[in-house]
C-alpha positions in Angstrom: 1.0 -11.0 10.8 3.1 -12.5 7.8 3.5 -10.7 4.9 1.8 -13.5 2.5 -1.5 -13.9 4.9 -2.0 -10.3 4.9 -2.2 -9.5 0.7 -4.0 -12.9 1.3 -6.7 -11.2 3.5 -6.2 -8.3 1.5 -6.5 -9.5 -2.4 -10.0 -11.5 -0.3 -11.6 -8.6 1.0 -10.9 -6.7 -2.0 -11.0 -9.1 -4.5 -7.6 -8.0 -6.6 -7.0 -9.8 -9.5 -3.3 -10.8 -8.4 -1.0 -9.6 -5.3 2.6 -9.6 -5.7 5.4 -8.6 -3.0 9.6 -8.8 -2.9 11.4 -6.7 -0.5 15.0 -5.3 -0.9 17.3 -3.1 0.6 16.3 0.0 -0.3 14.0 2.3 2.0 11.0 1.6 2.3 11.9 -1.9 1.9 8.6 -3.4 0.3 6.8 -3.3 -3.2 3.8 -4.6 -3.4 2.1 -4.7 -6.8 -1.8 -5.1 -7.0 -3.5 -6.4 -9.9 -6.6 -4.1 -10.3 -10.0 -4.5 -11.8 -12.4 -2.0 -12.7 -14.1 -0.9 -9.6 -10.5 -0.9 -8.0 -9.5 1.9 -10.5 -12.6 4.0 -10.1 -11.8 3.7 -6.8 -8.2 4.8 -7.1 -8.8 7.9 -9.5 -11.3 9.2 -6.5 -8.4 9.3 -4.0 -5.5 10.1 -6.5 -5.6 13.8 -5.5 -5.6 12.8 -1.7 -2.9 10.6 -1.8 0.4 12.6 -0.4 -2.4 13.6 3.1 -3.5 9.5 2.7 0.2 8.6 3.4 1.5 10.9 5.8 -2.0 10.1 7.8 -1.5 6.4 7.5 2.2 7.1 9.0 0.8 9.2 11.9 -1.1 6.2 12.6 1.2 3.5 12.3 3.8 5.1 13.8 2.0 5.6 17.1 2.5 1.4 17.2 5.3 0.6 15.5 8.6 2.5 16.3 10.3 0.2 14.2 10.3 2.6 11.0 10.6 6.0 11.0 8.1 8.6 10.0 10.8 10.1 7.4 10.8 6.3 6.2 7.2 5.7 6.3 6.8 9.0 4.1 9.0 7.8 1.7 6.1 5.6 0.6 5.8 5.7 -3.5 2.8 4.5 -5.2 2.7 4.6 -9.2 0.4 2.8 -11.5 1.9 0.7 -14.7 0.5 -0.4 -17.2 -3.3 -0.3 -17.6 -4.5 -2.1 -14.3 -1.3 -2.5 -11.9 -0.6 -0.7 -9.2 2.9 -0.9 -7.4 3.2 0.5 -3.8 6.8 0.7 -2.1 6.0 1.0 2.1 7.3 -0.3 4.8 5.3 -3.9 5.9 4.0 -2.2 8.9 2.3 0.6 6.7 1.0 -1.3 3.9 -2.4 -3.1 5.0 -3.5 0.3 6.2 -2.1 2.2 3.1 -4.3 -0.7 1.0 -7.2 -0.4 3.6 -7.2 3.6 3.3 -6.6 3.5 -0.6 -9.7 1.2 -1.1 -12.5 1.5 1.0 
């Protein structure tokens, strides 16, 4: 699936205020930023303690489908907040609807 229709069935389901993407050449190759509202942040401050088990388990899974990136580069996954309700997430594109998916339901 293309990058723009899934944060379009992602920013849907979860109603994000805005969803941004640009890829590069660094690794992981995709930043994703994800304009949050309230609920999403509640949300995010639950799992903030989980997240370094959320991503390596979200690489297990993905990399049982894709052998296209590496574990070591799936793990290199970042995710830092900015500002009061943006959240920027750097992944691979394989990795990132399930990172979203696993971050907020």
């Amino acid at each position: 699936m293309e990058l723009d229709q899934q944060l379009k069935d992602l920013s849907e389901k979860y109603l994000f205020e805005s969803t941004q993407y640009q890829t590069d050449e660094q690794t992981p190759n995709l930043e994703v930023c994800l304009q949050l509202r309230e609920s999403h942040i509640d949300t995010f401050i639950q799992k903030a303690g989980q997240l370094n088990s959320i991503v390596e388990s979200c690489a297990n899974m993905v990399g049982i489908f894709d052998t296209s990136a590496s574990k070591e580069v799936m793990l290199k996954t970042t995710i830092r907040c900015s500002g009061r309700d943006r959240l920027f997430i750097r992944t691979t594109p394989s990795m990132m609807k399930i990172l979203v998916e696993t971050l907020f339901d």
